[in-house]
N, C-alpha and C positions, 0 to 999 in steps of 0.2 A: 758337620758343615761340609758343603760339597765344594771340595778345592780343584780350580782352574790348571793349577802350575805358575812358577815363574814367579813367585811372590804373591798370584793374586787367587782370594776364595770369592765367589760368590752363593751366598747361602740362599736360600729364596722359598717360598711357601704361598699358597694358594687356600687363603680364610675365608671362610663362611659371614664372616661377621664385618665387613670391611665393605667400603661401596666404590671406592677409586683405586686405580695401580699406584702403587708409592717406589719410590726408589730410594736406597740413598748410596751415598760413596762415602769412603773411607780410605785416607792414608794413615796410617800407621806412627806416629815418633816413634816407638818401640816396636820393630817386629815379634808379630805372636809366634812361638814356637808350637809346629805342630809334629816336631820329628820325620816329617815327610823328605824322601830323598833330593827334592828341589828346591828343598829350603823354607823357611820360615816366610808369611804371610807378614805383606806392610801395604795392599790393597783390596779392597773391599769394596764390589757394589751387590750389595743387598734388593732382594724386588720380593714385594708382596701384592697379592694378587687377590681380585674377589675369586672364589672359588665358581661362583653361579656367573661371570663373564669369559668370553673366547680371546684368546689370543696368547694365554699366559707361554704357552709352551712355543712360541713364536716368538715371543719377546726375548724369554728366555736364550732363545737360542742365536737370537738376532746379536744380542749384548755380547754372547760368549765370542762368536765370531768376530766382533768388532774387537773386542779384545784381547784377541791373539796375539795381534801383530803387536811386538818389542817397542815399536814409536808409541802406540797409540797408549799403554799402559803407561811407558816414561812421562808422556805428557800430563797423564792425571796427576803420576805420584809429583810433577813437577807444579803444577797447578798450586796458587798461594790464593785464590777465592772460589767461591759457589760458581762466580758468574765466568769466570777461565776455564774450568771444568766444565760447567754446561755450554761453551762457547766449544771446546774441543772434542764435545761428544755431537752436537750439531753437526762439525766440521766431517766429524767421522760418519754420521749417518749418510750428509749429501755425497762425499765420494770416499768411502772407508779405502779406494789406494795409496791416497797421497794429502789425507787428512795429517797423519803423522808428519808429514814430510814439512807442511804448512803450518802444524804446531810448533817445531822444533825450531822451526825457522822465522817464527815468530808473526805469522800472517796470521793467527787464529784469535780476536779479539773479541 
């Protein structure tokens, strides 16, 4: 599993047999120990990919960057539905500076 840091892995794979990109997220009740020096894993977004369409390694990369920033990761694992979480990664796509900032602070609905 290829780990991000900071509590969070994002594993991902590119299928032959699959016709749509799928995502999913994951907070943790129990962090997974992985003995890594920054700690144990309690977020998780997963992405599979058709292997015969373009963009994976762009998505890919797009996710990772969005979730560097310390706000924007809190605000997942703080997320209590589907639709809070996809309201905060939305918020993060239209302006990933101050996405966290209007999560935390409770503008992100």
């Amino acid at each position: 599993m290829d780990r991000e840091g900071d509590g969070l892995a994002m594993p991902h794979a590119a299928l032959p047999r699959i016709s749509m990109p799928a995502a999913v997220i994951a907070t943790m009740q129990h962090p997974v120990a992985f003995d890594a020096q920054d700690g144990d894993i309690d977020l998780m977004l997963g992405l599979l990919w058709p292997s015969d369409a373009g963009g994976f390694l762009l998505s890919l990369s797009q996710s990772s960057r969005l979730l560097r920033r310390p706000a924007h990761r809190e605000y997942l694992r703080q997320a209590t539905s589907p639709a809070e979480a996809l309201a905060a990664i939305e918020a993060m796509e239209r302006n990933p500076e101050t996405a966290g900032h209007l999560a935390s602070a409770g503008a992100v609905t």
